[in-house]
C-alpha positions as a Markdown table, in Angstrom:
| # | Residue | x | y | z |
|---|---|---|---|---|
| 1 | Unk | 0.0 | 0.0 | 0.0 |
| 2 | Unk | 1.4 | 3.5 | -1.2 |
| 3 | Unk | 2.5 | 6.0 | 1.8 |
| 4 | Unk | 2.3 | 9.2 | -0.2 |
| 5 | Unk | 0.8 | 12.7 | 1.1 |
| 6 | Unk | -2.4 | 13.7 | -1.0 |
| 7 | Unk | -3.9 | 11.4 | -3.8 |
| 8 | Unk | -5.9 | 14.3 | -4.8 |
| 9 | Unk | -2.2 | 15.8 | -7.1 |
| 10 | Unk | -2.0 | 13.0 | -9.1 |
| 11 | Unk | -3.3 | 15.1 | -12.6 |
| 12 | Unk | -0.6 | 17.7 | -11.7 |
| 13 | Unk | 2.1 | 14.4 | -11.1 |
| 14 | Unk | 0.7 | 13.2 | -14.2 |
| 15 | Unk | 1.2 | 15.8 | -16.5 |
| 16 | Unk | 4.8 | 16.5 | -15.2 |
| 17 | Unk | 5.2 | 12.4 | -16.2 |
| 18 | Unk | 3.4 | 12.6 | -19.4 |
| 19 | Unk | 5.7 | 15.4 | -20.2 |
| 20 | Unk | 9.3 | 13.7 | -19.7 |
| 21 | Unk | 8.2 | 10.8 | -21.4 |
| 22 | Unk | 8.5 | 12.5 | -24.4 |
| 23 | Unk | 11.7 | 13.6 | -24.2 |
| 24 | Unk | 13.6 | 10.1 | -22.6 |
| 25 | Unk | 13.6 | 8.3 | -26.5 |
| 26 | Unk | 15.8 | 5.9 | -25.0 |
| 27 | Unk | 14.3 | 4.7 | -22.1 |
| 28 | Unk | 11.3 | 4.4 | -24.6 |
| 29 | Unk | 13.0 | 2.2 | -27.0 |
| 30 | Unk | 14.2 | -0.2 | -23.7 |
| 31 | Unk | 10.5 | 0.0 | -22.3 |
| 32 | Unk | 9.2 | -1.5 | -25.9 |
| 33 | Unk | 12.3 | -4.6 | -25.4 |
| 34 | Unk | 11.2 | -5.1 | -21.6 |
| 35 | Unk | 7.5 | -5.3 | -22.1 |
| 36 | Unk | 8.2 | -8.2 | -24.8 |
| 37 | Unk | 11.3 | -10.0 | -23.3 |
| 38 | Unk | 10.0 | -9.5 | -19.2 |
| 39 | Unk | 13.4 | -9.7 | -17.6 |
| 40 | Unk | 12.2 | -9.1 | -14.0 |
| 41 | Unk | 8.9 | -11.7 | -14.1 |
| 42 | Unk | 8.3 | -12.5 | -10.7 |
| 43 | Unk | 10.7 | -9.8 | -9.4 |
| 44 | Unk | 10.8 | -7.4 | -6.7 |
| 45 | Unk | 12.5 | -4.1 | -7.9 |
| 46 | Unk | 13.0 | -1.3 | -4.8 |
| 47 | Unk | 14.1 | 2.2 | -6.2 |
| 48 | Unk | 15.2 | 5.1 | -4.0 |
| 49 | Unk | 16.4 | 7.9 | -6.3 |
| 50 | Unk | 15.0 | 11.5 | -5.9 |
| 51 | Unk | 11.4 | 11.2 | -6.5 |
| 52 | Unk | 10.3 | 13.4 | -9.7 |
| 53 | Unk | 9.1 | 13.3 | -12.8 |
| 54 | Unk | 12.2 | 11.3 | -14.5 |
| 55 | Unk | 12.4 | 8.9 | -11.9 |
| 56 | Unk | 8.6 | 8.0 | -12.2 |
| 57 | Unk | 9.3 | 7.4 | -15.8 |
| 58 | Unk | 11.6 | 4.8 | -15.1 |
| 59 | Unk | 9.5 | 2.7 | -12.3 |
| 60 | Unk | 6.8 | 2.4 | -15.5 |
| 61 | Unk | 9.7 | 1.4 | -17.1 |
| 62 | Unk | 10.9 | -1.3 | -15.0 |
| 63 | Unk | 7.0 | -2.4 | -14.3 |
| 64 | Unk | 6.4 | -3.1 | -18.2 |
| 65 | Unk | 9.5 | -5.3 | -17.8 |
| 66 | Unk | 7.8 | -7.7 | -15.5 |
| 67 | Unk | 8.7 | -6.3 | -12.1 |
| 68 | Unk | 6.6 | -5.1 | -8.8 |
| 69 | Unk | 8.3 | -2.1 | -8.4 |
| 70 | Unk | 8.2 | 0.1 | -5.1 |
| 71 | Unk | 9.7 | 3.5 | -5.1 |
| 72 | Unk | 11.0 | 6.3 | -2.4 |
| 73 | Unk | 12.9 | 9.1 | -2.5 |
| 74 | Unk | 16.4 | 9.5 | -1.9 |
| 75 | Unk | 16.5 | 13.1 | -0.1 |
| 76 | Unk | 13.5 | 14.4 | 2.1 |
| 77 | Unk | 13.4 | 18.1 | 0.3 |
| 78 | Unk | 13.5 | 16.5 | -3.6 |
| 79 | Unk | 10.3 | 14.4 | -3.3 |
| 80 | Unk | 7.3 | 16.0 | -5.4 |
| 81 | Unk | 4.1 | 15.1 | -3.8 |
| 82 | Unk | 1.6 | 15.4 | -7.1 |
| 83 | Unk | 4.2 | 13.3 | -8.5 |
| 84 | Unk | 4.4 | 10.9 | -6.2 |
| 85 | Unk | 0.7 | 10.7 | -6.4 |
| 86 | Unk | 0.4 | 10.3 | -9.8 |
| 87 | Unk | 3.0 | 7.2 | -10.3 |
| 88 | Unk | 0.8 | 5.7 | -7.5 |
| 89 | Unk | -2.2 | 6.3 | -8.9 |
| 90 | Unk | -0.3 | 4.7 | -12.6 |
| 91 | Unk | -0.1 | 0.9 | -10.1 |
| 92 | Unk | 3.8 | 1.7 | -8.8 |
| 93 | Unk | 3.7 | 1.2 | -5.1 |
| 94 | Unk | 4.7 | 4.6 | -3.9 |
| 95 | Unk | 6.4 | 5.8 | -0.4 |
| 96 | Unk | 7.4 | 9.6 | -0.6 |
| 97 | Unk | 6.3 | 12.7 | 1.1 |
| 98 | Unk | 8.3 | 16.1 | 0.6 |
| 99 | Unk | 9.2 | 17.5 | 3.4 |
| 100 | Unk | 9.7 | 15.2 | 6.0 |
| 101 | Unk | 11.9 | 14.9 | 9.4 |
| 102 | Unk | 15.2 | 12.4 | 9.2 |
| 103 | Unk | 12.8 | 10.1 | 11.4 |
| 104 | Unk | 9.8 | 10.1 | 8.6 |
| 105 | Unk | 12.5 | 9.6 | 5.7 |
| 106 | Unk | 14.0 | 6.4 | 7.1 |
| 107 | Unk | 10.6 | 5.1 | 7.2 |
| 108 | Unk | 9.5 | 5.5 | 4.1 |
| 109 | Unk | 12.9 | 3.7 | 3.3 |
| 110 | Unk | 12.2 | 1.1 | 5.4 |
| 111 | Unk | 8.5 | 0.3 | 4.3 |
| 112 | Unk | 9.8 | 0.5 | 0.6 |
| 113 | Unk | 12.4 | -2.2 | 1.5 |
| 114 | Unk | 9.5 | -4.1 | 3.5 |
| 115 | Unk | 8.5 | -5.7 | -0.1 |
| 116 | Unk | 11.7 | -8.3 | 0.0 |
| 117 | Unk | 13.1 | -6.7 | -2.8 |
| 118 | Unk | 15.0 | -9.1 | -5.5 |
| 119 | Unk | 17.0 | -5.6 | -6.8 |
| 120 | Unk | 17.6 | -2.4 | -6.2 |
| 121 | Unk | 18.4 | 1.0 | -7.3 |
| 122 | Unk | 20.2 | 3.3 | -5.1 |
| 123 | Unk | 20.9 | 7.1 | -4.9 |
| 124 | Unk | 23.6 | 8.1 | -2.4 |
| 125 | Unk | 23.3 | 4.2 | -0.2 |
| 126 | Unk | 20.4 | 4.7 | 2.2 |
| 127 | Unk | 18.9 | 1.1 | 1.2 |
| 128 | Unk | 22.4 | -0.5 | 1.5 |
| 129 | Unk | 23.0 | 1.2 | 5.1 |
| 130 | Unk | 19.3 | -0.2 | 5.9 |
| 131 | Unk | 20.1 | -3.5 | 4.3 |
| 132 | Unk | 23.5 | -4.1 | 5.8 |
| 133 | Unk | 21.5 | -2.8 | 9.3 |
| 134 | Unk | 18.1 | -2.4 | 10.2 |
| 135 | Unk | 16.4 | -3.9 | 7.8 |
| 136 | Unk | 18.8 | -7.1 | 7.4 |
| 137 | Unk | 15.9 | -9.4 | 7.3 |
| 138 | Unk | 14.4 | -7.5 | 4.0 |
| 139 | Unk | 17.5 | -8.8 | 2.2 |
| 140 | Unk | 17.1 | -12.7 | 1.9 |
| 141 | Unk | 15.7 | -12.4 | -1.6 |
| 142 | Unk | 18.2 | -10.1 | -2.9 |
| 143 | Unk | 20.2 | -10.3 | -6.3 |
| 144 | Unk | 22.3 | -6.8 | -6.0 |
| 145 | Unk | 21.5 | -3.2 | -7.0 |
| 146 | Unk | 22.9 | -0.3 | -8.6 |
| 147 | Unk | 24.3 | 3.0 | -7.0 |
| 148 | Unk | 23.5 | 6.4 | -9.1 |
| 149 | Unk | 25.6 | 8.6 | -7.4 |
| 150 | Unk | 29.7 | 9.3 | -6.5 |
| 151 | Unk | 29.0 | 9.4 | -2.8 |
| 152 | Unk | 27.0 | 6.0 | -2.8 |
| 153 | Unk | 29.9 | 4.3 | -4.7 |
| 154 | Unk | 32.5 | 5.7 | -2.5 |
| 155 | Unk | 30.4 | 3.8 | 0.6 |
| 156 | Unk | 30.1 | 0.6 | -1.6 |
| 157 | Unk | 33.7 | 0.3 | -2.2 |
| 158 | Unk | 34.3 | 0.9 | 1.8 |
| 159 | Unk | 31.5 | -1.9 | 2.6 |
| 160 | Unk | 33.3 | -4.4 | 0.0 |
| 161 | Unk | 37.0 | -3.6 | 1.1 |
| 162 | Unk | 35.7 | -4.2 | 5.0 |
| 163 | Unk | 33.9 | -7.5 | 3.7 |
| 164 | Unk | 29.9 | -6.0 | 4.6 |
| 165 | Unk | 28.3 | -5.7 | 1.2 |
| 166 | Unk | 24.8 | -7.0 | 1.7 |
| 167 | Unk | 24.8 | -7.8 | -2.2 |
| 168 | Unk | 26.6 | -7.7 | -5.4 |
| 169 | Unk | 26.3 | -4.0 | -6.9 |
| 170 | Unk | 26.9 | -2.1 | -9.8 |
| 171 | Unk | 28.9 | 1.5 | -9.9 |
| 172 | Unk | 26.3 | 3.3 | -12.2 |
| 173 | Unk | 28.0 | 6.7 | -11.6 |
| 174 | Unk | 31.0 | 5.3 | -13.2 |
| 175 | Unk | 29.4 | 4.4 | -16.4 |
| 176 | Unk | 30.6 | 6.7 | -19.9 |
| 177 | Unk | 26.4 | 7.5 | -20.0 |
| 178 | Unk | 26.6 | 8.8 | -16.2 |
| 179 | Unk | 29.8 | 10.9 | -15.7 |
| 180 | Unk | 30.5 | 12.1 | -19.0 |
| 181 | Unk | 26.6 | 13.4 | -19.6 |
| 182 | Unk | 24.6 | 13.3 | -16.5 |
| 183 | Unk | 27.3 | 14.4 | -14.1 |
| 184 | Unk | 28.9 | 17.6 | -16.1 |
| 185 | Unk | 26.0 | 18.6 | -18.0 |
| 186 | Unk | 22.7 | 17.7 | -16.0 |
| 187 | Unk | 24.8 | 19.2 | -12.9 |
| 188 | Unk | 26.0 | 22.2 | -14.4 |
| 189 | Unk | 22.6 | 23.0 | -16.1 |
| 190 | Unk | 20.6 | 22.3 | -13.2 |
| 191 | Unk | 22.6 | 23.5 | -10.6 |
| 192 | Unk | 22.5 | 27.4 | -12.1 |
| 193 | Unk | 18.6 | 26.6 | -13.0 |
| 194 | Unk | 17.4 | 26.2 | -9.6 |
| 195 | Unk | 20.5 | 29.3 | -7.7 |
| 196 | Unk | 18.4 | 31.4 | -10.3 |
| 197 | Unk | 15.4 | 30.7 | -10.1 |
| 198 | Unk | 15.4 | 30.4 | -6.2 |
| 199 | Unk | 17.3 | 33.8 | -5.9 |
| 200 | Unk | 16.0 | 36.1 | -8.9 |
| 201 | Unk | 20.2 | 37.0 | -9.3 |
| 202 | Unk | 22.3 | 37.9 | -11.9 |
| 203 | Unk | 25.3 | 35.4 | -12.7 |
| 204 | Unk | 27.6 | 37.6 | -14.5 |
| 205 | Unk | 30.0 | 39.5 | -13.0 |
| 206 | Unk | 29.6 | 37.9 | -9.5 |
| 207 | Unk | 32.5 | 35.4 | -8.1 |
| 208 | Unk | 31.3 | 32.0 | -7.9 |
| 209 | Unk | 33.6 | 29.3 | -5.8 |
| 210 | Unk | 32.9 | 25.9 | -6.8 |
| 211 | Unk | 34.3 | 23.5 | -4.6 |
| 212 | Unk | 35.6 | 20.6 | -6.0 |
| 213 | Unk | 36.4 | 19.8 | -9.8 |
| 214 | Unk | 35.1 | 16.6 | -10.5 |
| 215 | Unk | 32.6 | 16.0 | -12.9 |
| 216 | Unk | 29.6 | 17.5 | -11.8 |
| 217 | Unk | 32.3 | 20.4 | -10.1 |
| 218 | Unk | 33.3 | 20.7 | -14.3 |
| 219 | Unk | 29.7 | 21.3 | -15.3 |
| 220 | Unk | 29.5 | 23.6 | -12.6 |
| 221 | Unk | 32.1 | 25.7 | -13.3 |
| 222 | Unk | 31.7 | 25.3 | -16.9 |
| 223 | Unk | 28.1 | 27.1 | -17.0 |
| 224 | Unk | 29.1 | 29.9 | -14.3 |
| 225 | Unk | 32.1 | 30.4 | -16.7 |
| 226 | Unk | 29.7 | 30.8 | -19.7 |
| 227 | Unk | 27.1 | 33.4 | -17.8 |
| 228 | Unk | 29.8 | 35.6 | -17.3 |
| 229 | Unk | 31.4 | 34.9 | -13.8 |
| 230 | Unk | 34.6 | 34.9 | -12.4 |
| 231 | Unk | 35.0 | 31.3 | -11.7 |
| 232 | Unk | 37.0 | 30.1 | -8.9 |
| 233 | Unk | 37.8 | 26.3 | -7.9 |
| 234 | Unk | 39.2 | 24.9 | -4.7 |
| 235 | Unk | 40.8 | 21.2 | -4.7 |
| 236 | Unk | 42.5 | 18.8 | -2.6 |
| 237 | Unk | 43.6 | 17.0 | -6.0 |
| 238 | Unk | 46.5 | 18.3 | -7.4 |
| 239 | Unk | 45.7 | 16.6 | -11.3 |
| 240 | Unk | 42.1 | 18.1 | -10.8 |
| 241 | Unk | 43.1 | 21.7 | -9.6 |
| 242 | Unk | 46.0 | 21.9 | -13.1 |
| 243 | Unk | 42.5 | 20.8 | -14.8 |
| 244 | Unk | 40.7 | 23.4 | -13.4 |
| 245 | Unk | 43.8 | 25.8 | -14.3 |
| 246 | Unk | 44.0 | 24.8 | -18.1 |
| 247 | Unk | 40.5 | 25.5 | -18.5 |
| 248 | Unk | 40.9 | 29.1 | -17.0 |
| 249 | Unk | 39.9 | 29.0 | -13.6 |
| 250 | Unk | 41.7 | 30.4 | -10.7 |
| 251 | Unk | 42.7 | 28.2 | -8.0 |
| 252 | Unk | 43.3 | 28.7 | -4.5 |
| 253 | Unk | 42.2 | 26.5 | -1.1 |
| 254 | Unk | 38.8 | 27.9 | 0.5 |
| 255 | Unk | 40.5 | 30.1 | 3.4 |
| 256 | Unk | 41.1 | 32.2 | 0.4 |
| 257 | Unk | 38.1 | 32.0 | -2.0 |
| 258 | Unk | 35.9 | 32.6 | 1.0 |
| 259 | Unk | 36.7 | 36.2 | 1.6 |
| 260 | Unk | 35.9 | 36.8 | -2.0 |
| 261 | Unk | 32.6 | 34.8 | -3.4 |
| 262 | Unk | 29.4 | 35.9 | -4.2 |
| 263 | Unk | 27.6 | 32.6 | -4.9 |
| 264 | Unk | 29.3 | 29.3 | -3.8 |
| 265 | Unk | 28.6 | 25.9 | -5.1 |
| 266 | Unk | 29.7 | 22.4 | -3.1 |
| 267 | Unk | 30.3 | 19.5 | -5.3 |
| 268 | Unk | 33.0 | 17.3 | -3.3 |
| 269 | Unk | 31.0 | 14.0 | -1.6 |
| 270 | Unk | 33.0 | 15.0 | 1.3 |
| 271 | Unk | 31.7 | 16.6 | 4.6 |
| 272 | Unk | 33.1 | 20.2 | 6.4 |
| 273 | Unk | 34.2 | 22.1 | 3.0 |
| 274 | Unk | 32.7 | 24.9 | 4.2 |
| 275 | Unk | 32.4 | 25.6 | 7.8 |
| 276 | Unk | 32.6 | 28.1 | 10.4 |
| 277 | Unk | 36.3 | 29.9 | 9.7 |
| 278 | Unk | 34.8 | 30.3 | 6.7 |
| 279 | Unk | 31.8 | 31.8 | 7.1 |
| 280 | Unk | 33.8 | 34.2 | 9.8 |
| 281 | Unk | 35.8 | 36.1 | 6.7 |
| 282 | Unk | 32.6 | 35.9 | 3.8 |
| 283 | Unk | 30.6 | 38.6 | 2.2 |
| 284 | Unk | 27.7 | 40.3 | 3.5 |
| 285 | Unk | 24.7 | 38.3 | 1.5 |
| 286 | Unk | 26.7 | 35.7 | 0.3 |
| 287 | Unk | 25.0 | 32.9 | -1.2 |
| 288 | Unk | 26.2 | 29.0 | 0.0 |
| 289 | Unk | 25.1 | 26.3 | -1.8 |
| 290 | Unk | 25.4 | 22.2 | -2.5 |
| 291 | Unk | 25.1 | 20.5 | -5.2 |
| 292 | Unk | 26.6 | 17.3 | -3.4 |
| 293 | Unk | 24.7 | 14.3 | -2.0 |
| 294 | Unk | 24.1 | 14.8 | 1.3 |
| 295 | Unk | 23.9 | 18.1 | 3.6 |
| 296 | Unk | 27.1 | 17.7 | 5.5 |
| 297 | Unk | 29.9 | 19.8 | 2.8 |
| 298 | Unk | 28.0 | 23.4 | 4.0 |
| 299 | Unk | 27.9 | 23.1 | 7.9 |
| 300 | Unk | 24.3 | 24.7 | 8.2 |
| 301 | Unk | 24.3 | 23.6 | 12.2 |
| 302 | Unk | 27.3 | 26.2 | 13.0 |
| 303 | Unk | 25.4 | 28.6 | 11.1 |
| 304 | Unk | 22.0 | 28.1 | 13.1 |
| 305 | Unk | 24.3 | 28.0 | 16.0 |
| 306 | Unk | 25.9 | 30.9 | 15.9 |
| 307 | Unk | 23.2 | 33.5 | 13.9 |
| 308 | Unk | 21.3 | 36.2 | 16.3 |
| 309 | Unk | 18.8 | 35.8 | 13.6 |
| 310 | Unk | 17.7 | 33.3 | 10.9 |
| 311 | Unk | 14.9 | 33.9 | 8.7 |
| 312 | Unk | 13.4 | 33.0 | 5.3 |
| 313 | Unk | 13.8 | 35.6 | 2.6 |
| 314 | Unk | 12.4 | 33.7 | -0.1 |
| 315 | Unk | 11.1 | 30.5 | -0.7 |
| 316 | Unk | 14.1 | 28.1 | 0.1 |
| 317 | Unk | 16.4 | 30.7 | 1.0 |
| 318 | Unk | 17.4 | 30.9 | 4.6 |
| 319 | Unk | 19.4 | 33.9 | 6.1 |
| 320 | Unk | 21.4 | 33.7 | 8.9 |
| 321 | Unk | 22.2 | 37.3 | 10.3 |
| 322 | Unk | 25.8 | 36.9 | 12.3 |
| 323 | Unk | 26.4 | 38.7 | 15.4 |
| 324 | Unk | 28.5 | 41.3 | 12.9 |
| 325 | Unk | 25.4 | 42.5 | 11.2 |
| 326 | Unk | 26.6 | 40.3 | 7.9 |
| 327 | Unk | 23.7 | 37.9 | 6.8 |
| 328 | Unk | 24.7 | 34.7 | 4.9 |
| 329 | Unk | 21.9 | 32.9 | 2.8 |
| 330 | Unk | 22.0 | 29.2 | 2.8 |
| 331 | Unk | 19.2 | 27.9 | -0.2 |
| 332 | Unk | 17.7 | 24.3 | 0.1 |
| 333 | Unk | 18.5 | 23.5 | 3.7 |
| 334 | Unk | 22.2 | 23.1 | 2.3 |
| 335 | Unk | 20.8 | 19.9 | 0.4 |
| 336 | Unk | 21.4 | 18.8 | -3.1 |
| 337 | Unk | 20.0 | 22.4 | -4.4 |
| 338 | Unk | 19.2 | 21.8 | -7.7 |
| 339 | Unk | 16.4 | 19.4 | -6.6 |
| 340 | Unk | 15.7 | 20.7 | -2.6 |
| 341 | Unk | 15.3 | 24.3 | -4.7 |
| 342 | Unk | 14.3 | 23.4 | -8.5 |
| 343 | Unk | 13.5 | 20.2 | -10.5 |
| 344 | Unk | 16.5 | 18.5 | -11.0 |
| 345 | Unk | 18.3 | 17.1 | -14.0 |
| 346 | Unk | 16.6 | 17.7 | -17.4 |
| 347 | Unk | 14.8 | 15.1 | -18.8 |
| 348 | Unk | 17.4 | 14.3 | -22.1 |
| 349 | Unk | 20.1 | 13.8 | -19.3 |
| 350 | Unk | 18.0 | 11.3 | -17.4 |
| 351 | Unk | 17.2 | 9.6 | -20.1 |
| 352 | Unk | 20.7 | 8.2 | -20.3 |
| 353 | Unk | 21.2 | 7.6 | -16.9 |
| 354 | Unk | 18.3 | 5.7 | -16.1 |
| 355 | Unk | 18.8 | 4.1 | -19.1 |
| 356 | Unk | 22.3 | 3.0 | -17.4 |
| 357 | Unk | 20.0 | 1.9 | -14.5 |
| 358 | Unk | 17.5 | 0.2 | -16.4 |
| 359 | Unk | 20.0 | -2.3 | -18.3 |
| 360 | Unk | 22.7 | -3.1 | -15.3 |
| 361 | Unk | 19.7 | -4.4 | -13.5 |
| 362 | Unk | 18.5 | -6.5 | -16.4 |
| 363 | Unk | 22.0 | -7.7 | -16.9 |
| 364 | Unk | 22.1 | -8.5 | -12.7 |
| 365 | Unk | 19.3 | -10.5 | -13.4 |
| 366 | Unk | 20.5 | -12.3 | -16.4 |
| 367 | Unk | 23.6 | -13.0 | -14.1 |
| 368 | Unk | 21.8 | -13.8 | -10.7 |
| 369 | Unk | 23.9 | -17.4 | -10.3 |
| 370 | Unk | 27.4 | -16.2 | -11.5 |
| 371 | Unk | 27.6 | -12.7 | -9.1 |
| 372 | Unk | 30.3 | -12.3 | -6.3 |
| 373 | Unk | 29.7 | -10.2 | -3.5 |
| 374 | Unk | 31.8 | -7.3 | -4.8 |
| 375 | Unk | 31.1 | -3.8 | -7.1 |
| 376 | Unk | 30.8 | -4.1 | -10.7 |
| 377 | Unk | 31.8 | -1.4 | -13.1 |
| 378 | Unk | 28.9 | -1.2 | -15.6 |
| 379 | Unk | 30.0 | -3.5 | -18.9 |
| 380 | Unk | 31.0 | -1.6 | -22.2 |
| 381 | Unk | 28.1 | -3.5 | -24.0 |
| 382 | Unk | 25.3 | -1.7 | -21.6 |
| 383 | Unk | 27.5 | 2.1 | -22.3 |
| 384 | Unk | 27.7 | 1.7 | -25.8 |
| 385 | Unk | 23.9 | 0.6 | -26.6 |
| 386 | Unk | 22.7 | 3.4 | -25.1 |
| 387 | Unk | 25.3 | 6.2 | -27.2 |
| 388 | Unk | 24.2 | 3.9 | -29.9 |
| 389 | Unk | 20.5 | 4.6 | -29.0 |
| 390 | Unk | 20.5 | 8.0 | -27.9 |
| 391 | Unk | 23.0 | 9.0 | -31.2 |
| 392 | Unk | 20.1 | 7.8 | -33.4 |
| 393 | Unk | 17.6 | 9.5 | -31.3 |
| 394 | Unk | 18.8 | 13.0 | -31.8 |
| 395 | Unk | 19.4 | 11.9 | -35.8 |
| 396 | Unk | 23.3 | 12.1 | -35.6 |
| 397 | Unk | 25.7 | 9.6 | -37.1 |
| 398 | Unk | 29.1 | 8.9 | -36.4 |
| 399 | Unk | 31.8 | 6.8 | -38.5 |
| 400 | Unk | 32.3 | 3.2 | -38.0 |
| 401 | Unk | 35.8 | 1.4 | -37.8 |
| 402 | Unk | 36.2 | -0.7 | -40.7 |
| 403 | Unk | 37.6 | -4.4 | -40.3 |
| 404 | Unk | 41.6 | -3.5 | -41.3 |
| 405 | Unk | 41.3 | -0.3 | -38.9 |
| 406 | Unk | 40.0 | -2.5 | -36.4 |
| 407 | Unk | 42.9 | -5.0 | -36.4 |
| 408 | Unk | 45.3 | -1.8 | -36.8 |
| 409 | Unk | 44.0 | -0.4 | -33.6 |
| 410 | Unk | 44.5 | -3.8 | -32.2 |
| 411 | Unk | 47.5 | -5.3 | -33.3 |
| 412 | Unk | 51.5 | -5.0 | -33.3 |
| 413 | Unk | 52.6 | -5.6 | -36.8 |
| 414 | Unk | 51.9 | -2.1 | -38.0 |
């Protein structure tokens, strides 16, 4: 039985489903292969990824394929409730409500996990954590699972080196589809959609710190760069921050870039980037945001600790006046802001990402009796079908190797 918050949003949900579906081509072409080959008959499918429009698309997905699937959020500010209601409404067992205390979110995890699941779909490792914990009994049915995000995958590999992985998995954020597309230009698209909506600010001429120079820190940067900022990057990676350098951004630790941002974006996975030294040395009205996982990388609690005042200015925008008179404005909570404040990736960029997701777990499935407990990096086969298919859906072509350049590329006698 779906736990969601209001039935009566589903037409809202609907249309924002309806919508999508017409721009994910690819995930259309693998819905018309599931429905006739049914990979997941008599499976259990549990998906916790950040509960919109996109991610609805692909529990109807992985329903036409045979499975009962059940599907939560991954974040308690990126749930949309007409959403929710709608996917519900379209026979997807549903457990989401925006908004919710830490308590509330971990049991909507934990009655989504309640079904037994067979697979999974993870966004940052809250099922794992459940499944490797509280919820250890849930997992006696279980194949393995993929992980959508850099911080989940960075906790899988921890949980396989120590020896606790409750079930094989797949790195999904390390897949050509997910890093190269989804992580640089969903990020640094959606990130700058939702500061700018959320804030009704000007880009250009401000300075922007992005923290971290990743992928998604790349897309970031990249986007700010192209608005008209001054961009600068702070790094711990020395190969990252000469990255960051050759493609024209300045680079310094955060010490430094904190006296002098306007607008700063998070994208690390780590925890304390930005904490209370430097919040001590910022700018009147400076904006701090993340665009990481999970709320730790902007310490919000030394911020509500220390403010004489905190109060919301706008819709998702908290300011925190400092005993100094200087007010710092935190948007989204500090969560993943451009789903806590707008609506997340675009709909062509999840396309190929769930796409990822939908065909590692067919292949788990396929490969239920040969799986060690361990992480699996996503198989070329599954990365190139999808550039294959979403090539041809935007009605480009690219050349083809022929046989003697083929056996050039791989042999030694030339």
């Amino acid at each position: 039985m779906s736990n969601i918050k209001d039935a009566s949003l589903a037409p809202s949900g609907r249309k924002k489903i309806e919508w999508v579906r017409s721009f994910m081509p690819a995930l259309t072409e693998i819905e018309k292969r599931f429905e006739k080959e049914q990979p997941f008959k008599g499976m259990r499918i549990a998906v916790s990824v950040h509960l919109e429009a996109k991610t609805a698309n692909l529990g109807l997905v992985l329903a036409k394929g045979g499975a009962e699937v059940y599907l939560t959020g991954c974040n308690p500010l990126s749930t949309q409730d007409d959403v929710a209601a709608a996917v519900a409404e379209m026979g997807v067992q549903t457990f989401g409500k925006y908004g919710v205390s830490p308590e509330e979110y971990e049991e909507l995890l934990v009655e989504t996990l309640a079904c037994h699941p067979h697979l999974i779909v993870d966004d940052g490792g809250d099922l794992i954590n459940l499944l490797g914990g509280r919820c250890k009994e849930y997992a006696d049915c279980l194949i393995g699972g993929c992980e959508e995000t850099t911080t989940g995958i960075h906790r899988l590999k921890a949980r396989e080196r120590e020896g606790i992985l409750p079930c094989p998995m797949m790195a999904v954020n390390d897949a050509k589809a997910k890093h190269y597309y989804d992580n640089k230009y969903g990020t640094g698209q959606s990130v700058w959609t939702a500061i700018m909506d959320t804030t009704n600010l000007i880009v250009a001429g401000k300075t922007v710190v992005i923290a971290g120079y990743g992928w998604c820190g790349k897309g970031a940067a990249m986007r700010a760069k192209g608005m008209g900022a001054n961009v600068i990057v702070t790094e711990i990676d020395p190969f990252k921050a000469l990255d960051a350098t050759m493609d024209g951004f300045s680079i310094m630790p955060m010490d430094e870039a904190a006296k002098l941002g306007d607008i700063f974006v998070t994208v690390t996975g780590c925890k304390d980037v930005i904490t209370g030294k430097h919040f001590k040395v910022m700018k009147d009205q400076a904006i701090l945001t993340n665009a990481g996982h999970f709320d730790c990388e902007v310490d919000v609690a030394w911020l509500r600790d220390h403010a004489v005042k905190a109060e919301e200015r706008r819709k998702n925008i908290i300011g925190y006046t400092l005993p100094d008179g200087r007010t710092l404005n935190v948007l989204g909570e500090g969560r993943l802001v451009n789903l806590a404040c707008g609506m997340g990736h675009p709909a062509e960029i999840m396309d190929m990402s769930f796409a990822v997701q939908a065909l590692s777990l067919r292949w788990l499935a396929a490969h239920k009796d040969s799986l060690e407990m361990k992480v699996y990096n996503v198989p070329d086969e599954i990365d190139d079908e999808i550039g294959w298919c979403k090539l041809a859906a935007m009605g480009l072509k690219i050349d083809v190797l022929t046989e003697e350049q083929k056996a050039y590329l791989s042999g030694w006698e030339a």
